[in-house]
mmCIF entry with sequence, helices, sheets and N, C-alpha, C, O atoms, coordinates in Angstrom:
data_MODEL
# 
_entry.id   MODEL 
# 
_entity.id                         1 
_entity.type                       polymer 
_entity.pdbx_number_of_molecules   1 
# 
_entity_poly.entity_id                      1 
_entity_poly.type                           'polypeptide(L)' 
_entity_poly.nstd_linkage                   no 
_entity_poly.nstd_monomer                   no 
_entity_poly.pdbx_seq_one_letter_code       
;(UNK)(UNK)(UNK)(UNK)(UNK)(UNK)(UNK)(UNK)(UNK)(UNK)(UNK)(UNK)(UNK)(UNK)(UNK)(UNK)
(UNK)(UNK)(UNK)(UNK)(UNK)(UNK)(UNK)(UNK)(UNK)(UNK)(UNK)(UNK)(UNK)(UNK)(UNK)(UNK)
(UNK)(UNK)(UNK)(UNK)(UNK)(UNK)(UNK)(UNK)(UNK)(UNK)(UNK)(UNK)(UNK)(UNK)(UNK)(UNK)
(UNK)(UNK)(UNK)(UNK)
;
_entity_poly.pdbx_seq_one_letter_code_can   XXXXXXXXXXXXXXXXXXXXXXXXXXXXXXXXXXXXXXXXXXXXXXXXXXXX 
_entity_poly.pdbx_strand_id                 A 
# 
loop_
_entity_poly_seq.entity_id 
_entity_poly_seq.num 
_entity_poly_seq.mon_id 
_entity_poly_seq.hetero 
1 1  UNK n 
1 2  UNK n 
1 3  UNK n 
1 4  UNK n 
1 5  UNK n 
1 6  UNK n 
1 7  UNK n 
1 8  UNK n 
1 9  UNK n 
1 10 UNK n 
1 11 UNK n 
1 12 UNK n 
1 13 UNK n 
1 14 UNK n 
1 15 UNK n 
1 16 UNK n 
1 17 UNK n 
1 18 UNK n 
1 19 UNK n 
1 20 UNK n 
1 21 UNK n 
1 22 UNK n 
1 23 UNK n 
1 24 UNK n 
1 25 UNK n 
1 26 UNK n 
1 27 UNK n 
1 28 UNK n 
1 29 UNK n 
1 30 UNK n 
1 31 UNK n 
1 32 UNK n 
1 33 UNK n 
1 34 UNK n 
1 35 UNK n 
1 36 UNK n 
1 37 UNK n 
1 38 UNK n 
1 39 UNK n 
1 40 UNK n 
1 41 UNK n 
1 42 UNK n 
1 43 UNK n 
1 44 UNK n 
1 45 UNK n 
1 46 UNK n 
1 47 UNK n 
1 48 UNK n 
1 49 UNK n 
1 50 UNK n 
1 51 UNK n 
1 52 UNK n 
# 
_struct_asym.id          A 
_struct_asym.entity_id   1 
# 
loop_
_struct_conf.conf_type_id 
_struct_conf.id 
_struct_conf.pdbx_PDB_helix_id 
_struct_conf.beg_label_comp_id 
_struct_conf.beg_label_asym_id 
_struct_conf.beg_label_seq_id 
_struct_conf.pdbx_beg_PDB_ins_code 
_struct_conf.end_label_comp_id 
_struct_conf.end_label_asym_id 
_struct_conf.end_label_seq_id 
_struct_conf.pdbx_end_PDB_ins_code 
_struct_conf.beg_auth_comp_id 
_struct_conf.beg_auth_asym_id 
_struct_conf.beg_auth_seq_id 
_struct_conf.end_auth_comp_id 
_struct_conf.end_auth_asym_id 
_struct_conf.end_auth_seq_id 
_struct_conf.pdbx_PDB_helix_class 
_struct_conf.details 
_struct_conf.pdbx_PDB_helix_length 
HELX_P HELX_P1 AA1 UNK A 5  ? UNK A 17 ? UNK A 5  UNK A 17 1 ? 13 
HELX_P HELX_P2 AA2 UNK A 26 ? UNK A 39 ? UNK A 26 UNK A 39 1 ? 14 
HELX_P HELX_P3 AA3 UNK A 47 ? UNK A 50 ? UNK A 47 UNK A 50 1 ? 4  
# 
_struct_conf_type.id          HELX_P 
_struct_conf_type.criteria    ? 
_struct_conf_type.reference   ? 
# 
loop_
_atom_site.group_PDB 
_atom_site.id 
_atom_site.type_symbol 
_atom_site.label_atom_id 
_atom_site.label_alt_id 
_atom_site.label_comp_id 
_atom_site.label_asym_id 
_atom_site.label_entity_id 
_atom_site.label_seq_id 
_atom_site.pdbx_PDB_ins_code 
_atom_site.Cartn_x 
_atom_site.Cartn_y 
_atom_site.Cartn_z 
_atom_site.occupancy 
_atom_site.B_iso_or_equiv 
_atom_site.pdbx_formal_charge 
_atom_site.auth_seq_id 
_atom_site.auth_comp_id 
_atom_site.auth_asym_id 
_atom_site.auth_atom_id 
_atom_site.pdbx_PDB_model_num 
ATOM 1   N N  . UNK A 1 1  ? 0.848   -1.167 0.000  1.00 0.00 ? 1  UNK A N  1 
ATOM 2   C CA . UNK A 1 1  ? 0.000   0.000  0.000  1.00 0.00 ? 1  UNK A CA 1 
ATOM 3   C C  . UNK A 1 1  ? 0.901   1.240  0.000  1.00 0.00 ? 1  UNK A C  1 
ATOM 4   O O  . UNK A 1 1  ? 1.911   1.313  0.699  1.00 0.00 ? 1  UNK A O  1 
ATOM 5   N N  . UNK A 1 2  ? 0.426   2.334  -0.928 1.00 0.00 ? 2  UNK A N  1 
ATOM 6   C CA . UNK A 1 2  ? 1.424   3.522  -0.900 1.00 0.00 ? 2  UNK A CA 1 
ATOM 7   C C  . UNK A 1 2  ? 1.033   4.217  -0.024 1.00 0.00 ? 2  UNK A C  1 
ATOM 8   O O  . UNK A 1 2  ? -0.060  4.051  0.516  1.00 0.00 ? 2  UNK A O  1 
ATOM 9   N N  . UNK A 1 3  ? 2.206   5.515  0.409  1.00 0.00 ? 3  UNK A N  1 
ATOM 10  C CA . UNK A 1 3  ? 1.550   6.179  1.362  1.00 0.00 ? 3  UNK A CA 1 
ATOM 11  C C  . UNK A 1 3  ? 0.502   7.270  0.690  1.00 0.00 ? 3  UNK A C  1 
ATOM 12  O O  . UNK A 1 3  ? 0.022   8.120  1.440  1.00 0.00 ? 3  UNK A O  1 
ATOM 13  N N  . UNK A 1 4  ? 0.250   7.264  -0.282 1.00 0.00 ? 4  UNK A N  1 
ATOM 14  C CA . UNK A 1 4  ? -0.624  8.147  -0.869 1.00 0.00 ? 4  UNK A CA 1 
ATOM 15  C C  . UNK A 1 4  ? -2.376  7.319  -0.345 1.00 0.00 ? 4  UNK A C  1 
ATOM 16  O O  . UNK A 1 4  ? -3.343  7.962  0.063  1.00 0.00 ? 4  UNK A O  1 
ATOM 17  N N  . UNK A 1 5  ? -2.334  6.203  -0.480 1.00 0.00 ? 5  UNK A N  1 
ATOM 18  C CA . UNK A 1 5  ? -3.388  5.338  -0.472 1.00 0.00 ? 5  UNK A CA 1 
ATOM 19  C C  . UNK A 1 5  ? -3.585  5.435  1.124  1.00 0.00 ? 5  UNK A C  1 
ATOM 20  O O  . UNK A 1 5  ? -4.612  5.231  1.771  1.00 0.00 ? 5  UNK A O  1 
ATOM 21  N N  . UNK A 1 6  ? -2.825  5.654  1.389  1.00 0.00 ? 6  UNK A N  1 
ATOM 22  C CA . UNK A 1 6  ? -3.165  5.757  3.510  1.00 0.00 ? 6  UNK A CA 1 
ATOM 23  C C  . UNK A 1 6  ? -3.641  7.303  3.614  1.00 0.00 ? 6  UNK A C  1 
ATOM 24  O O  . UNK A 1 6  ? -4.316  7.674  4.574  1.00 0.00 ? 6  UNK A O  1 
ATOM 25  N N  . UNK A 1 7  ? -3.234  8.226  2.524  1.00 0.00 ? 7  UNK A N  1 
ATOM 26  C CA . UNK A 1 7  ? -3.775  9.218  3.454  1.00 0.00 ? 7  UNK A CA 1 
ATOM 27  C C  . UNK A 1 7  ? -4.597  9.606  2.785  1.00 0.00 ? 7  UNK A C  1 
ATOM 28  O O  . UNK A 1 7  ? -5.146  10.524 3.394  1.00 0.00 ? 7  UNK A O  1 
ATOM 29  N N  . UNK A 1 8  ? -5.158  9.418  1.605  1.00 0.00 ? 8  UNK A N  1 
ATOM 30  C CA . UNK A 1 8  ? -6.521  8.882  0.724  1.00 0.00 ? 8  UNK A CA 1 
ATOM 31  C C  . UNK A 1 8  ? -7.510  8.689  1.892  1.00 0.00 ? 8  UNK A C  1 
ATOM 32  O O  . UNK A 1 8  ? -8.308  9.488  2.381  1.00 0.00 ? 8  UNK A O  1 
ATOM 33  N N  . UNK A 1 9  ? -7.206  7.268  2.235  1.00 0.00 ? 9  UNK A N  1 
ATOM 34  C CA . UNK A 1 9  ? -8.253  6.517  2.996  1.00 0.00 ? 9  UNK A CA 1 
ATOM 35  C C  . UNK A 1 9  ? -8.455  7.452  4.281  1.00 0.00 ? 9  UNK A C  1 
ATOM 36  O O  . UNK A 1 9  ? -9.574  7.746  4.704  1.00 0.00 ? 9  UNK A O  1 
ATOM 37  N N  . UNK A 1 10 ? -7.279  7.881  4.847  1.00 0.00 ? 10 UNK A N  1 
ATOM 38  C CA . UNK A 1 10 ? -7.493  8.741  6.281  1.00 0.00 ? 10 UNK A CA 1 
ATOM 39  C C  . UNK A 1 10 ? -8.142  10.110 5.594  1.00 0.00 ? 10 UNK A C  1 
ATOM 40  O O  . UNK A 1 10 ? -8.883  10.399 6.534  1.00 0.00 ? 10 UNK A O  1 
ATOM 41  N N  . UNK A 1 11 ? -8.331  10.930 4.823  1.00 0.00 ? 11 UNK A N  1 
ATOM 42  C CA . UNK A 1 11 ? -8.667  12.051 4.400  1.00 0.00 ? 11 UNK A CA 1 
ATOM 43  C C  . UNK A 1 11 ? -10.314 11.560 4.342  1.00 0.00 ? 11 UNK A C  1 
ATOM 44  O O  . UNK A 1 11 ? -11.170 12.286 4.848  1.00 0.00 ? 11 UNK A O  1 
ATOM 45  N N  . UNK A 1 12 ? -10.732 10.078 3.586  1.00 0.00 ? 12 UNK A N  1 
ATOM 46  C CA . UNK A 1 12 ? -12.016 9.834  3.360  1.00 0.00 ? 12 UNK A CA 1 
ATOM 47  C C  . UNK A 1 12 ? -12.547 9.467  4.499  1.00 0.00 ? 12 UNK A C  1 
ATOM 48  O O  . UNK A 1 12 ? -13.772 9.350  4.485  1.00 0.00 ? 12 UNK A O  1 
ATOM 49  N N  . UNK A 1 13 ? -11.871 9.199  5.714  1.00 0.00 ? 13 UNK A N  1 
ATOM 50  C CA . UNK A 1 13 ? -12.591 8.466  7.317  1.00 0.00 ? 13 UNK A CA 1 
ATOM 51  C C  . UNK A 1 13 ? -12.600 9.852  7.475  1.00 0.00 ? 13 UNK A C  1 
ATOM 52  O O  . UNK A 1 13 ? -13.763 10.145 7.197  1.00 0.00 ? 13 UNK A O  1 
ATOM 53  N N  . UNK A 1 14 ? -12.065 10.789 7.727  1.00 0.00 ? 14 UNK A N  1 
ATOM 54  C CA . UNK A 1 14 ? -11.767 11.992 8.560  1.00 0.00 ? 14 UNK A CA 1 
ATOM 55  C C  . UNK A 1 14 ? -13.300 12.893 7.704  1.00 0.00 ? 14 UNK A C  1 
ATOM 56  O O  . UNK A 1 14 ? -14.081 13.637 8.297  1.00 0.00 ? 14 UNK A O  1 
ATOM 57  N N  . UNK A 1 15 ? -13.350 12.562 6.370  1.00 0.00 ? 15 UNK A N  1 
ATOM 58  C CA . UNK A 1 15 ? -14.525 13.662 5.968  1.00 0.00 ? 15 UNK A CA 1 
ATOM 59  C C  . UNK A 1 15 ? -15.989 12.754 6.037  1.00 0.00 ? 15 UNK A C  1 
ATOM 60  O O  . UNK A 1 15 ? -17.029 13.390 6.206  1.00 0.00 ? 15 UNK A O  1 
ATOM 61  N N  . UNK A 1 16 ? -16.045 11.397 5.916  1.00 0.00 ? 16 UNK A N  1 
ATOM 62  C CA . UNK A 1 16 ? -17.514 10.788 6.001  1.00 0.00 ? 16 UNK A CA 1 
ATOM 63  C C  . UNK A 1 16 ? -17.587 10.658 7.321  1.00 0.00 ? 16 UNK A C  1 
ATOM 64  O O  . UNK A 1 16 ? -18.691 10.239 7.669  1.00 0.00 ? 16 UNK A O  1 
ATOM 65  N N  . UNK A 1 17 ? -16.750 10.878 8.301  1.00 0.00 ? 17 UNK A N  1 
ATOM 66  C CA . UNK A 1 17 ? -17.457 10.749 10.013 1.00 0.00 ? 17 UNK A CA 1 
ATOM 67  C C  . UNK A 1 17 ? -17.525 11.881 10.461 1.00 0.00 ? 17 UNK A C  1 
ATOM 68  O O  . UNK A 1 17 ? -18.389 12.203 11.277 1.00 0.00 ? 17 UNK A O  1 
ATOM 69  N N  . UNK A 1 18 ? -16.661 12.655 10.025 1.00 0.00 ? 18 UNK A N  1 
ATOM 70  C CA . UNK A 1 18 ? -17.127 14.387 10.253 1.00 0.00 ? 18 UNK A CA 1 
ATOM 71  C C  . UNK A 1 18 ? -16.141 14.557 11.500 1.00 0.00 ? 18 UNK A C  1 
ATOM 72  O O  . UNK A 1 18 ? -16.508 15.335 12.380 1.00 0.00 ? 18 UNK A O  1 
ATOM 73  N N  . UNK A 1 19 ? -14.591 13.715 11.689 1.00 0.00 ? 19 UNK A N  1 
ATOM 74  C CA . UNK A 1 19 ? -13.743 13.790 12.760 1.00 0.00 ? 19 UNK A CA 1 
ATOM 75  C C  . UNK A 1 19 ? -12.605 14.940 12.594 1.00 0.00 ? 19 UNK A C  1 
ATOM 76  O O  . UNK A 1 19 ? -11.426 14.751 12.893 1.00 0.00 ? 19 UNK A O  1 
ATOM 77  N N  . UNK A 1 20 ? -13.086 16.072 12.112 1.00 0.00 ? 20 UNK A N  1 
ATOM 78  C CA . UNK A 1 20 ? -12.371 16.870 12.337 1.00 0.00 ? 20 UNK A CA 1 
ATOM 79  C C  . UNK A 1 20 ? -11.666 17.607 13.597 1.00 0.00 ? 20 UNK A C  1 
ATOM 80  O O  . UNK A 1 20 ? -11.350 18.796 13.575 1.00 0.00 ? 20 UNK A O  1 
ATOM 81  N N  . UNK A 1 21 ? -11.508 16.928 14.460 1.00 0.00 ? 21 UNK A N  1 
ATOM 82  C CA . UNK A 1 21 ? -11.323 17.223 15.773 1.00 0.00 ? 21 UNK A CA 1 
ATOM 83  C C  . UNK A 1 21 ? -9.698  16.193 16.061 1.00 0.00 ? 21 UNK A C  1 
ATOM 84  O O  . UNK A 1 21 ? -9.123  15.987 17.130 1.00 0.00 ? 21 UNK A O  1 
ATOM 85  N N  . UNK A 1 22 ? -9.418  15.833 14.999 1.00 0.00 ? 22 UNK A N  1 
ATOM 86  C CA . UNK A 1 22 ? -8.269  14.686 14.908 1.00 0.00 ? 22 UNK A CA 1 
ATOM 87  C C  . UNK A 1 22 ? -7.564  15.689 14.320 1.00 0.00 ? 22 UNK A C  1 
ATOM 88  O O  . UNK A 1 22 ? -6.699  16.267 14.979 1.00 0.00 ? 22 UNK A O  1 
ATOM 89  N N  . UNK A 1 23 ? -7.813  16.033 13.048 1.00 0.00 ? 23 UNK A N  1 
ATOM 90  C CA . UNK A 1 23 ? -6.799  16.803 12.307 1.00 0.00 ? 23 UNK A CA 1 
ATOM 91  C C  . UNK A 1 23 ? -5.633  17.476 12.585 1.00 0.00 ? 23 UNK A C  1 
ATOM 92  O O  . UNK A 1 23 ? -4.559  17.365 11.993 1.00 0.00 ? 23 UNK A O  1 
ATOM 93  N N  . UNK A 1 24 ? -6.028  18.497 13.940 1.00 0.00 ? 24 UNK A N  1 
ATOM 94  C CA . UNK A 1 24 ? -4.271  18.814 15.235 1.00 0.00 ? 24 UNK A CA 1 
ATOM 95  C C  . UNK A 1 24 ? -3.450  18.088 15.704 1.00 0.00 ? 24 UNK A C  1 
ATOM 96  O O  . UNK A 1 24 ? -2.316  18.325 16.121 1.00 0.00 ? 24 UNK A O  1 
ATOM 97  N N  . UNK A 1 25 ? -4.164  16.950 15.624 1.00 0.00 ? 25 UNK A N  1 
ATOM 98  C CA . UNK A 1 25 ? -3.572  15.790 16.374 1.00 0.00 ? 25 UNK A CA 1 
ATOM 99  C C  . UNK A 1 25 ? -2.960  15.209 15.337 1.00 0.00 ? 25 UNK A C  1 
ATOM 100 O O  . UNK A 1 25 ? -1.733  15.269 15.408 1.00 0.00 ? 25 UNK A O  1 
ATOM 101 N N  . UNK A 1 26 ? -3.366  14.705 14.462 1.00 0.00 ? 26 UNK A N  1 
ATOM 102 C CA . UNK A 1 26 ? -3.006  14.644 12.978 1.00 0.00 ? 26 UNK A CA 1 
ATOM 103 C C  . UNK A 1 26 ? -1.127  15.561 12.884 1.00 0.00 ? 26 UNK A C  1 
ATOM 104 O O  . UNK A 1 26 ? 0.051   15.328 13.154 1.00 0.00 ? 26 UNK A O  1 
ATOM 105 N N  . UNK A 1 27 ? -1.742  16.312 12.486 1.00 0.00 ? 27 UNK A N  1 
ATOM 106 C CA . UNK A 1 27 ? -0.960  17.219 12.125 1.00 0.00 ? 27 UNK A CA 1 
ATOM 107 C C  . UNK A 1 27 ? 0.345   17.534 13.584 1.00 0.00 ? 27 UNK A C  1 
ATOM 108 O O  . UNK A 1 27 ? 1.523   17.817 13.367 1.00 0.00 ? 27 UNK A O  1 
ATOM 109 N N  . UNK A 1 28 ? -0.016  17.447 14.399 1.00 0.00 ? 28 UNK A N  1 
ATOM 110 C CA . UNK A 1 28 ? 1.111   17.618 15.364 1.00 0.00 ? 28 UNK A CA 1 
ATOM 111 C C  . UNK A 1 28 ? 1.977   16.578 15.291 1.00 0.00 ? 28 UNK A C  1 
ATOM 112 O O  . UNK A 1 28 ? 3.149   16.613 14.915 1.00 0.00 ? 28 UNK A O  1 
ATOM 113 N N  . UNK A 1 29 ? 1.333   15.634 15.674 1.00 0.00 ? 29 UNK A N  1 
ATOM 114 C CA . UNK A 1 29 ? 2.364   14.105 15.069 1.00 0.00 ? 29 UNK A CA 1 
ATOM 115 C C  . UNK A 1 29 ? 3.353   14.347 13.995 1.00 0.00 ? 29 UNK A C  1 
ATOM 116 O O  . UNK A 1 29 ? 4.572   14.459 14.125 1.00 0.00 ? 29 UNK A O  1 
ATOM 117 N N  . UNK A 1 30 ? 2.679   14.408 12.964 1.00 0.00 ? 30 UNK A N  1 
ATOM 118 C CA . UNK A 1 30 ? 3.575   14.514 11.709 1.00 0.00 ? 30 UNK A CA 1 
ATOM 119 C C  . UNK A 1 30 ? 4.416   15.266 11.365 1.00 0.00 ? 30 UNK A C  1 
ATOM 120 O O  . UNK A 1 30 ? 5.320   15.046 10.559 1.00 0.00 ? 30 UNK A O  1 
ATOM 121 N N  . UNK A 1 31 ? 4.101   16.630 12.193 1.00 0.00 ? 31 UNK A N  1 
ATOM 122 C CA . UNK A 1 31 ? 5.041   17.760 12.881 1.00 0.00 ? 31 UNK A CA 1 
ATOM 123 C C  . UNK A 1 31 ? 6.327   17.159 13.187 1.00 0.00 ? 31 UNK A C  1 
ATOM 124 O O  . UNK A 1 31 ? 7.219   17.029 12.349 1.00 0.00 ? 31 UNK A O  1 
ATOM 125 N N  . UNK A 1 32 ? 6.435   16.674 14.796 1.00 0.00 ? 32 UNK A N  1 
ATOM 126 C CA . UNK A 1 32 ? 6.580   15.871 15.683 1.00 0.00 ? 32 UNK A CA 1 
ATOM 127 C C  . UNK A 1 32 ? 7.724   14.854 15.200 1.00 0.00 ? 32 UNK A C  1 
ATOM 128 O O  . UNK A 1 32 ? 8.897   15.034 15.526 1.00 0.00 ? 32 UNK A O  1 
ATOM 129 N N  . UNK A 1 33 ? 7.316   13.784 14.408 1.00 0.00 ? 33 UNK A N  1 
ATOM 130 C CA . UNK A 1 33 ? 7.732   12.785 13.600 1.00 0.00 ? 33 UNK A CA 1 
ATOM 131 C C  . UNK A 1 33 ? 8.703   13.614 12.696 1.00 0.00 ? 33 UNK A C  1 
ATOM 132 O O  . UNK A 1 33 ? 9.862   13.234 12.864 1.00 0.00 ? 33 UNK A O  1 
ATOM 133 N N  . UNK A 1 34 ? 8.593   14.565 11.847 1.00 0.00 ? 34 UNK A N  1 
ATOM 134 C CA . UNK A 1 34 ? 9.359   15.056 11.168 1.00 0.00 ? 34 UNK A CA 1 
ATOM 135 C C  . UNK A 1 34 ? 10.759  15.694 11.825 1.00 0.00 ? 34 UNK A C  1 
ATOM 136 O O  . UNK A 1 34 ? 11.878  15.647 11.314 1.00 0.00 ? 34 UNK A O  1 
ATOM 137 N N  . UNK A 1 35 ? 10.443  16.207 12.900 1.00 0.00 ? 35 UNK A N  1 
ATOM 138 C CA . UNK A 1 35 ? 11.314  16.964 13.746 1.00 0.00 ? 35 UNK A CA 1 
ATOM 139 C C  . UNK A 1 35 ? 12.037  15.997 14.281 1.00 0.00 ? 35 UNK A C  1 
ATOM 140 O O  . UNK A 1 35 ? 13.262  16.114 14.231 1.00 0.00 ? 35 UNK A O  1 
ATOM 141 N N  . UNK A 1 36 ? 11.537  15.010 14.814 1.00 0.00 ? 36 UNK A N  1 
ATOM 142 C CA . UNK A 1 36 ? 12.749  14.076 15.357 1.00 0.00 ? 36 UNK A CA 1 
ATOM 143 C C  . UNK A 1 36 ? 13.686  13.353 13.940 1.00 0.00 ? 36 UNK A C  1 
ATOM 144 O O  . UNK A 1 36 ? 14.892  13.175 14.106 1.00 0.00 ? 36 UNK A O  1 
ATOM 145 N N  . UNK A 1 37 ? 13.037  12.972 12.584 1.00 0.00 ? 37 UNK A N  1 
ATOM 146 C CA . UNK A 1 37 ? 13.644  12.402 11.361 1.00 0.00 ? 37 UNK A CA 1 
ATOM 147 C C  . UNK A 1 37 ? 14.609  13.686 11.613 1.00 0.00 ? 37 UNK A C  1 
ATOM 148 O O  . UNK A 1 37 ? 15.158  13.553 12.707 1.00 0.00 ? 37 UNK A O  1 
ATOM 149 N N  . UNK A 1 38 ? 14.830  14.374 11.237 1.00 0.00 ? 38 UNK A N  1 
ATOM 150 C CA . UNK A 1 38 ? 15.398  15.767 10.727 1.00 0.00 ? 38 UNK A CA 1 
ATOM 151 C C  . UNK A 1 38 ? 16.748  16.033 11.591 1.00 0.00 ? 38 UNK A C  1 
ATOM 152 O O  . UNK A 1 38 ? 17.843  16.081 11.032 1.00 0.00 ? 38 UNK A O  1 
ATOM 153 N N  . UNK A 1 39 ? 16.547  16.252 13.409 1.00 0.00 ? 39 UNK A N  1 
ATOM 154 C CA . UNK A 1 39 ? 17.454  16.330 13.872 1.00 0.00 ? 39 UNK A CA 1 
ATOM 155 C C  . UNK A 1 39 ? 17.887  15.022 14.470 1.00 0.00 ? 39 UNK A C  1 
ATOM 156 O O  . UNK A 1 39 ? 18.560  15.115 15.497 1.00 0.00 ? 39 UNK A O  1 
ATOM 157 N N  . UNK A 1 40 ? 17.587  13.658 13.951 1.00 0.00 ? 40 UNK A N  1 
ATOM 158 C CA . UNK A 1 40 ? 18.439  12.610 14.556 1.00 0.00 ? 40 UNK A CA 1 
ATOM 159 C C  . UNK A 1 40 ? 19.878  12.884 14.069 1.00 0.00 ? 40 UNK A C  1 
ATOM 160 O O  . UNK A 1 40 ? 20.391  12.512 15.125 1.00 0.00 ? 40 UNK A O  1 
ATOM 161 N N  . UNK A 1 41 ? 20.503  13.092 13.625 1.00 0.00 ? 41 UNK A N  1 
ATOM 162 C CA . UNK A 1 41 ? 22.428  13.229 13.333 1.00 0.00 ? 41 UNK A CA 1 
ATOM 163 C C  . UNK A 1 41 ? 22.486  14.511 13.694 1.00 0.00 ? 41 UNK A C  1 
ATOM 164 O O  . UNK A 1 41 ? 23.690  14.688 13.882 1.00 0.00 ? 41 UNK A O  1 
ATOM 165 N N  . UNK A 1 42 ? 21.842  15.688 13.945 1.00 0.00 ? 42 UNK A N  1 
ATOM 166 C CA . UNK A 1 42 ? 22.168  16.359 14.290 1.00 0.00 ? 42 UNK A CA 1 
ATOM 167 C C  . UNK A 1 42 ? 22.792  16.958 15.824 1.00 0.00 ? 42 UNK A C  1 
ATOM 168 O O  . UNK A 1 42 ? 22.277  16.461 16.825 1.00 0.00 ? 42 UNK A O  1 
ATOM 169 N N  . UNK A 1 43 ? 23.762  17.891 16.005 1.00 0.00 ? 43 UNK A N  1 
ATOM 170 C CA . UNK A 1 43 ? 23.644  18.159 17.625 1.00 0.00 ? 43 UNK A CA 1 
ATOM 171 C C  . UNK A 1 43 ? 22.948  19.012 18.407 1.00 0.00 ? 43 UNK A C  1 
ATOM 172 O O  . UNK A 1 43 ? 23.367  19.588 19.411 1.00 0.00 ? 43 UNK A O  1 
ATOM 173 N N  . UNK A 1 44 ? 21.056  19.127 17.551 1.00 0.00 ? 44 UNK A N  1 
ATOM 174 C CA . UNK A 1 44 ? 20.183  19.940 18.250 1.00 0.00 ? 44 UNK A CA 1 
ATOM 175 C C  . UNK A 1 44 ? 19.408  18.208 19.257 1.00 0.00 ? 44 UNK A C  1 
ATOM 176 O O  . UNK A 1 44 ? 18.766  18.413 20.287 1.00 0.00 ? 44 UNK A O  1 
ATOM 177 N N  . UNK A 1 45 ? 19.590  16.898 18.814 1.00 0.00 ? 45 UNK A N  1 
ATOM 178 C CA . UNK A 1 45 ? 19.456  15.822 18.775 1.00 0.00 ? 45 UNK A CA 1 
ATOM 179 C C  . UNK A 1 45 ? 19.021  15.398 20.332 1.00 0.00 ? 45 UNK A C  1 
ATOM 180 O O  . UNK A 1 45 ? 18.056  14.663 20.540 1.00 0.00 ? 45 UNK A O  1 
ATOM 181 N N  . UNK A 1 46 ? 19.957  16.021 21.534 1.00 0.00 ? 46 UNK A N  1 
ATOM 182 C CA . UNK A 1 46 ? 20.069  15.489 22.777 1.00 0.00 ? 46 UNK A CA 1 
ATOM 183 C C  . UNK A 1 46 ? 19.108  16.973 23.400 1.00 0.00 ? 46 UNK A C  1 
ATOM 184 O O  . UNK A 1 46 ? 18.678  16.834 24.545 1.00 0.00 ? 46 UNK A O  1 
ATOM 185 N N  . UNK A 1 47 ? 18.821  18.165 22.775 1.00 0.00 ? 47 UNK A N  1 
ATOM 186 C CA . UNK A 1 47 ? 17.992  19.146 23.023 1.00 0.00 ? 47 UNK A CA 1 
ATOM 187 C C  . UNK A 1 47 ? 16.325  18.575 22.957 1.00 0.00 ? 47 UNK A C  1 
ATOM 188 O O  . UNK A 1 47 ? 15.407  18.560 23.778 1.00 0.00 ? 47 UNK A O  1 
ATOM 189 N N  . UNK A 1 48 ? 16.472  18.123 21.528 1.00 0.00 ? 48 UNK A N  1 
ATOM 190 C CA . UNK A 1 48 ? 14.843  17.823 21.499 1.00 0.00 ? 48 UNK A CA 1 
ATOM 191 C C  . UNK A 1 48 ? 14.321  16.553 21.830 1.00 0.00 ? 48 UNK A C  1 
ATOM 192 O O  . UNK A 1 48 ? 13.152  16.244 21.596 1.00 0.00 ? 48 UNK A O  1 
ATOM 193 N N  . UNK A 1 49 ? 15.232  15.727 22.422 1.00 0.00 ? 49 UNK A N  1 
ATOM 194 C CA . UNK A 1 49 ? 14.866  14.195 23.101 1.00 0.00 ? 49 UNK A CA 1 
ATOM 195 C C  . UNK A 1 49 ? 14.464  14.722 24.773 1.00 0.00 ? 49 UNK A C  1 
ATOM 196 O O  . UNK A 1 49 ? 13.547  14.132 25.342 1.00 0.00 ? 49 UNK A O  1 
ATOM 197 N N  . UNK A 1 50 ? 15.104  15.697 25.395 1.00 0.00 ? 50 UNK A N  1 
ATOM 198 C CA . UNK A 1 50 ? 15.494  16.300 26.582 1.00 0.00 ? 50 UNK A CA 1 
ATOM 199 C C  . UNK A 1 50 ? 13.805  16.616 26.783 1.00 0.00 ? 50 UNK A C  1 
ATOM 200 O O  . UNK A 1 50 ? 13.131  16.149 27.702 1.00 0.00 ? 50 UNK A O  1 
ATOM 201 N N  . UNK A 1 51 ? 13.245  17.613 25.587 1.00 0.00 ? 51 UNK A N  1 
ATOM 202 C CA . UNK A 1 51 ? 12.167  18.448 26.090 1.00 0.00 ? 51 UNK A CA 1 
ATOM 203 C C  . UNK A 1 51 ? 11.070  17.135 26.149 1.00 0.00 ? 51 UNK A C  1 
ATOM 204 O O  . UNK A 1 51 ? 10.008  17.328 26.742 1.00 0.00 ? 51 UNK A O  1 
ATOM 205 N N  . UNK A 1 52 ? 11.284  16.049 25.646 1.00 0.00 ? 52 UNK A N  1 
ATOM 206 C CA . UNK A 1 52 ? 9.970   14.949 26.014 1.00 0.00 ? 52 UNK A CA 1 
ATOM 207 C C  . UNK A 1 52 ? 10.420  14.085 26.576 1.00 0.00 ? 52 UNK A C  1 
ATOM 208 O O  . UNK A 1 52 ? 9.707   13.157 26.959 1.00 0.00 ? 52 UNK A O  1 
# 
């Protein structure tokens, strides 16, 4: 399954149940997730493991 097809399907759960109340949550994660990909080799690395 691509990731296009996952967020297809999550875009179509999120608009036929009317769960727009996920979407921050959604979106913070992926925030979140990105920020740790990004500074793992970096030496901001032991800063942003620290704050959680």
């Amino acid at each position: 399954m691509s990731k296009l097809t996952t967020l297809g399907q999550l875009w179509t759960f999120l608009r036929e149940r009317k769960k727009w109340w996920l979407m921050p949550i959604i979106f913070f994660l992926i925030l979140l997730g990105g920020l740790i990909v990004l500074t793992k080799g970096s030496a901001l690395a032991p800063f942003i493991y620290a704050v959680f």
